[in-house]
C-alpha positions as a Python dict, from the first residue, in 0.01 Angstrom:
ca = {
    (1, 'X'): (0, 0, 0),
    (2, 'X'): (18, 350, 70),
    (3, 'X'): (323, 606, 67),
    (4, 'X'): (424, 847, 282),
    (5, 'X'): (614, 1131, 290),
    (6, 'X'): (778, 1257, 550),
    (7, 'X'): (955, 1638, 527),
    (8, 'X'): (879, 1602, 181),
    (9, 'X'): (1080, 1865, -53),
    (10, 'X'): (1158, 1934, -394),
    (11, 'X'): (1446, 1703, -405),
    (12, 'X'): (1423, 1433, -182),
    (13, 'X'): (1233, 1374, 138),
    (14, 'X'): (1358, 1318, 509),
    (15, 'X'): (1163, 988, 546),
    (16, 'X'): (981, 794, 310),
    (17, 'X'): (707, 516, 500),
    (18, 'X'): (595, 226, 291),
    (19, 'X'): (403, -46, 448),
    (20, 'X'): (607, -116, 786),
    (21, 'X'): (874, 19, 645),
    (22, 'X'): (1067, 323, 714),
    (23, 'X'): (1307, 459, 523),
    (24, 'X'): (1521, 768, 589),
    (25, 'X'): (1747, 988, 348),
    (26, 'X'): (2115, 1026, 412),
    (27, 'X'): (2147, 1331, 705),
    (28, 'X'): (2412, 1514, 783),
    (29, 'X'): (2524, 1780, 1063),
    (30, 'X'): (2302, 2090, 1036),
    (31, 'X'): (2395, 2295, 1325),
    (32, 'X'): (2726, 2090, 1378),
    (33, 'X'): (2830, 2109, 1021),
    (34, 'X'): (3230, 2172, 1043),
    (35, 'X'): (3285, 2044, 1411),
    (36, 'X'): (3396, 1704, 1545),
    (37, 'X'): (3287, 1372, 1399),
    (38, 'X'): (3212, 1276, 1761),
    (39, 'X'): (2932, 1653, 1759),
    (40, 'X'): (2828, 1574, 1383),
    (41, 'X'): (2748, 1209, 1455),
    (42, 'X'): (2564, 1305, 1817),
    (43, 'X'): (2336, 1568, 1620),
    (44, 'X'): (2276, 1322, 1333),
    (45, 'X'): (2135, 1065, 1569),
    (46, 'X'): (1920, 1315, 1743),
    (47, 'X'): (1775, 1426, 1381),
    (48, 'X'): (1718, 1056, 1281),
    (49, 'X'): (1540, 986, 1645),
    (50, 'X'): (1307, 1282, 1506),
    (51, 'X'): (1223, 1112, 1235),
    (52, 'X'): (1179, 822, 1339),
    (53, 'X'): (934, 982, 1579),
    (54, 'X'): (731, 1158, 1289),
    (55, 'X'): (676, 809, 1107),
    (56, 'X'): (584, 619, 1446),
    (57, 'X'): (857, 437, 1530),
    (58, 'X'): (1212, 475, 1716),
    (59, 'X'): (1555, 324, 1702),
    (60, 'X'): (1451, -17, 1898),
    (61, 'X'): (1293, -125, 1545),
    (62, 'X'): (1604, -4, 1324),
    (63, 'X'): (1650, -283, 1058),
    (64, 'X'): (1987, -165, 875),
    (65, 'X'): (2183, 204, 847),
    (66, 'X'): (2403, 316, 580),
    (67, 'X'): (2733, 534, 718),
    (68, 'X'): (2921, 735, 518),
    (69, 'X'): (3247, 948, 658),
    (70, 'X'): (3460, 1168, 521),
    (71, 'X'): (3803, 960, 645),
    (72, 'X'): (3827, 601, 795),
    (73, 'X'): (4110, 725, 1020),
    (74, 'X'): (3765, 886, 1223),
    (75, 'X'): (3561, 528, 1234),
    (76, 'X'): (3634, 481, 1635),
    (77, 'X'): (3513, 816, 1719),
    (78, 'X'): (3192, 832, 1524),
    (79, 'X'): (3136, 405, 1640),
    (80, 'X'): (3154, 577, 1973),
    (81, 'X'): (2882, 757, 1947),
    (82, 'X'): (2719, 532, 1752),
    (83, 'X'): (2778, 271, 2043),
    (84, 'X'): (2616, 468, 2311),
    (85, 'X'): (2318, 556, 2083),
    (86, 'X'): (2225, 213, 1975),
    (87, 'X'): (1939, 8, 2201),
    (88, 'X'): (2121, -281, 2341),
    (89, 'X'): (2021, -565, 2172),
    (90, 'X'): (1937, -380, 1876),
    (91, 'X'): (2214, -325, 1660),
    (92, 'X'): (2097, -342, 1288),
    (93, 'X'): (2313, -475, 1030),
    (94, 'X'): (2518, -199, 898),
    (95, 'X'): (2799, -55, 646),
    (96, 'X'): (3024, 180, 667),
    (97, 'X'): (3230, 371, 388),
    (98, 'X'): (3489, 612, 352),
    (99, 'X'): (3348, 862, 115),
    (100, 'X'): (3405, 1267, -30),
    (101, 'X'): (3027, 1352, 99),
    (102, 'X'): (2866, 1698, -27),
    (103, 'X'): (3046, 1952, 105),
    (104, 'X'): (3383, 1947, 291),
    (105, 'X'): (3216, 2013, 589),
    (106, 'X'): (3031, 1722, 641),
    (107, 'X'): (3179, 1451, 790),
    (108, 'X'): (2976, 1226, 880),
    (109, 'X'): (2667, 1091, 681),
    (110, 'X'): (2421, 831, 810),
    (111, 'X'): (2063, 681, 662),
    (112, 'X'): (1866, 418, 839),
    (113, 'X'): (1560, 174, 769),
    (114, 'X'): (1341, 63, 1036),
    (115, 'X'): (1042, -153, 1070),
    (116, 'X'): (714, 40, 1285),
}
């Protein structure tokens, strides 16, 4: 089967497509880095439906997501966001984690897999 790359950079890549498979690396807040969890986890979603788009497929095929945030006192706020985003009747199976991310900035940190 063939690889893809999507965003591809030294490091890591935004997306990486194997098979039917989509697999996306951790984002984070670029223009929202510093504000609310509620404005990080909004932009977030709106990068991950971007790259979901670039690999041909969207968040009605999501399969699980990773969340990471800074402080588990913050878990209703970003789950409301994350509530409003989701398809109904398409909630993937999911974990979340309190965890230090990168920089203290960052709040909020979410990958995803999804079938296309």
């Amino acid at each position: 089967m063939s690889i893809e790359r999507i965003e591809p950079g030294p490091r890591m890549s935004m997306a990486v497509v194997h098979g039917d498979t989509v697999y996306t690396a951790g984002q984070v807040a670029r223009e929202k880095a510093g504000a609310s969890v509620s404005e990080q986890t909004q932009e977030i979603l709106q990068i991950i439906d971007g790259i979901l788009a670039k690999a041909g497929t969207d968040k009605t095929k999501l399969l699980s997501a990773s969340i990471w945030i800074s402080d588990m006192n913050t878990f209703q706020e970003m789950n409301a966001v994350w509530d409003a985003w989701v398809a109904p009747g398409c909630a993937p199976a999911r974990a979340t984690v309190e965890a230090r991310l990168a920089a203290p900035q960052y709040t909020v940190e979410i990958a995803v897999i999804a079938a296309k």
